[in-house]
C-alpha positions in Angstrom: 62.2 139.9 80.2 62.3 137.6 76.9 64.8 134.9 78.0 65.1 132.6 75.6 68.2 129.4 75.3 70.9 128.5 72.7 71.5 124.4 74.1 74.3 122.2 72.4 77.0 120.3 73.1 79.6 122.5 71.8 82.4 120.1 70.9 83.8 122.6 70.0 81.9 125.9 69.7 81.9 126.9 65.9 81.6 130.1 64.4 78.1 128.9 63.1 77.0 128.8 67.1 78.9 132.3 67.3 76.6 133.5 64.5 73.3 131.9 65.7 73.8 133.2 69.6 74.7 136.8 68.6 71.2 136.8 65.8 69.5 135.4 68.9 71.0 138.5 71.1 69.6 141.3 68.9 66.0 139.4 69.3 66.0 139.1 72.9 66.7 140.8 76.0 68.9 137.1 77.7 70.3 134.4 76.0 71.8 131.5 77.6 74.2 129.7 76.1 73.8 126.0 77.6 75.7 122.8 77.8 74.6 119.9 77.6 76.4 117.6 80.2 75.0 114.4 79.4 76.0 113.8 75.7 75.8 110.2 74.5 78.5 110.9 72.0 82.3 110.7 73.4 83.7 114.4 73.9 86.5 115.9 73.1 85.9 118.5 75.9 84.9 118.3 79.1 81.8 120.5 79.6 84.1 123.0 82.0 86.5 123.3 78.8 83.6 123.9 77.2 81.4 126.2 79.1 84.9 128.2 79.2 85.8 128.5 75.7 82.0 129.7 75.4 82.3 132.4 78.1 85.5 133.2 76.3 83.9 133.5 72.9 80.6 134.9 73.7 82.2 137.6 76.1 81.3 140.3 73.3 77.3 139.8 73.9 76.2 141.6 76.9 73.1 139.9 77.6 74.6 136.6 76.7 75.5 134.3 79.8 76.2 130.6 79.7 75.0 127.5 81.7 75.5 123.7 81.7 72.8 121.0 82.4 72.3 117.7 83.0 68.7 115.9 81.3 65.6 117.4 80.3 66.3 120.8 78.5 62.6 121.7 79.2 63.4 120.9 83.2 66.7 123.7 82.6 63.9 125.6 81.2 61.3 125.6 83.5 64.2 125.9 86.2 65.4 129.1 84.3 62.3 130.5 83.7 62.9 130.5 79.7 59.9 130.1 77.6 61.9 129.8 73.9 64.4 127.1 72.5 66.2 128.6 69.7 67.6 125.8 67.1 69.6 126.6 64.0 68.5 125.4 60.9 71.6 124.1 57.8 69.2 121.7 56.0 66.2 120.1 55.5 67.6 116.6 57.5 68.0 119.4 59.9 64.4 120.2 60.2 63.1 116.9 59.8 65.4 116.1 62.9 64.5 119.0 65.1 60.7 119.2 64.3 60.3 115.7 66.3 61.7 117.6 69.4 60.5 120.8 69.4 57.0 119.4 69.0 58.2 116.7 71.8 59.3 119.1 74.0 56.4 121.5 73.5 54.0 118.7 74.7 55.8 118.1 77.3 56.2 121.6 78.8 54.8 124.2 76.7 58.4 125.5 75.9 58.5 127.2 72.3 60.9 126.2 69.8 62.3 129.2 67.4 64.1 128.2 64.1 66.9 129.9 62.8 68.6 129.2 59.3 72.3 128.9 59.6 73.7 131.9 57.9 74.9 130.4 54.5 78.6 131.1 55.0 78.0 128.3 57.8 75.5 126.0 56.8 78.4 123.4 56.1 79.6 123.8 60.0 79.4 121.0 62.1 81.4 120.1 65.1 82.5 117.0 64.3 83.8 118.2 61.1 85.8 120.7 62.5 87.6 118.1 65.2 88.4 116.1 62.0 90.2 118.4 60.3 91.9 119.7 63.3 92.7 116.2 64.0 94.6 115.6 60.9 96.3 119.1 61.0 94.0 120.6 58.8 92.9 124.9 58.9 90.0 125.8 61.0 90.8 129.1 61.1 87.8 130.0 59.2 85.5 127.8 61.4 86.3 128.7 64.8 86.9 131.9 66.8 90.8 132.1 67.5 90.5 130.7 71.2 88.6 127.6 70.4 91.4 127.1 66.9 94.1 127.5 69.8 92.4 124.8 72.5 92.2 122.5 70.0 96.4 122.7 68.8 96.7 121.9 72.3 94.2 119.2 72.8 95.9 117.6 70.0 99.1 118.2 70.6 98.6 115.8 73.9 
């Protein structure tokens, strides 16, 4: 069985990591959706709000499941018996960036990294831009699937 992994932190999922997961289904037979647990960065989900609003919006993808972890991604890896990383690609910072860990965590496991460019409807998408503009009141229709636009109404709404 290919088994291959789709890691982020997800704050919120975008319809750029909608895009990137379903490409990544077509090529192989499992893909896990993981969590990281341990972001540095201050949330605005918990990882359970986020692993659900994953399951929720990847619930179209048969051979799609989710995970969360904590540390290494090439110790969830090894754990899970995935031998591929797949990382989306919107620019050459991008690359630059991601380049230093793949070839980090290739050296330290043996654990492939597969690039994907972000489709170009998407290669703007970030995250954190999408919590700003929600933030302020802003449309992110357009940026989100429908569940995560209505978790974050709510989460800013409190």
């Amino acid at each position: 069985m290919r088994r291959v992994v789709c890691p982020g932190s997800f704050d919120p999922v975008t319809n750029g990591h909608i895009d990137i997961i379903g490409r990544a289904a077509r090529q192989y037979d499992e893909v896990i959706a993981a969590v990281l647990g341990n972001v540095s960065k201050r949330a605005l989900f918990s990882v359970d709000e986020k692993l659900e609003m994953l399951d929720e919006c990847t619930r179209a993808f048969t051979n799609v499941r989710t995970a969360k972890f904590d540390g290494l991604l090439v110790d969830f890896c090894r754990e899970n018996d995935i031998g591929t990383i797949i990382r989306s690609l919107r620019s050459v910072s991008d690359f630059d960036y991601e380049l230093q860990i793949a070839q980090m965590n290739y050296q330290l496991s043996g654990v492939e990294t597969m690039f994907m460019t972000a489709n170009p409807q998407y290669s703007f998408l970030s995250s954190s831009l999408v919590k700003e503009v929600a933030q302020h009141g802003g449309d992110v229709s357009s940026l989100v699937p429908p569940y995560v636009e209505q978790r974050l109404r709510e989460k800013y709404k409190e």
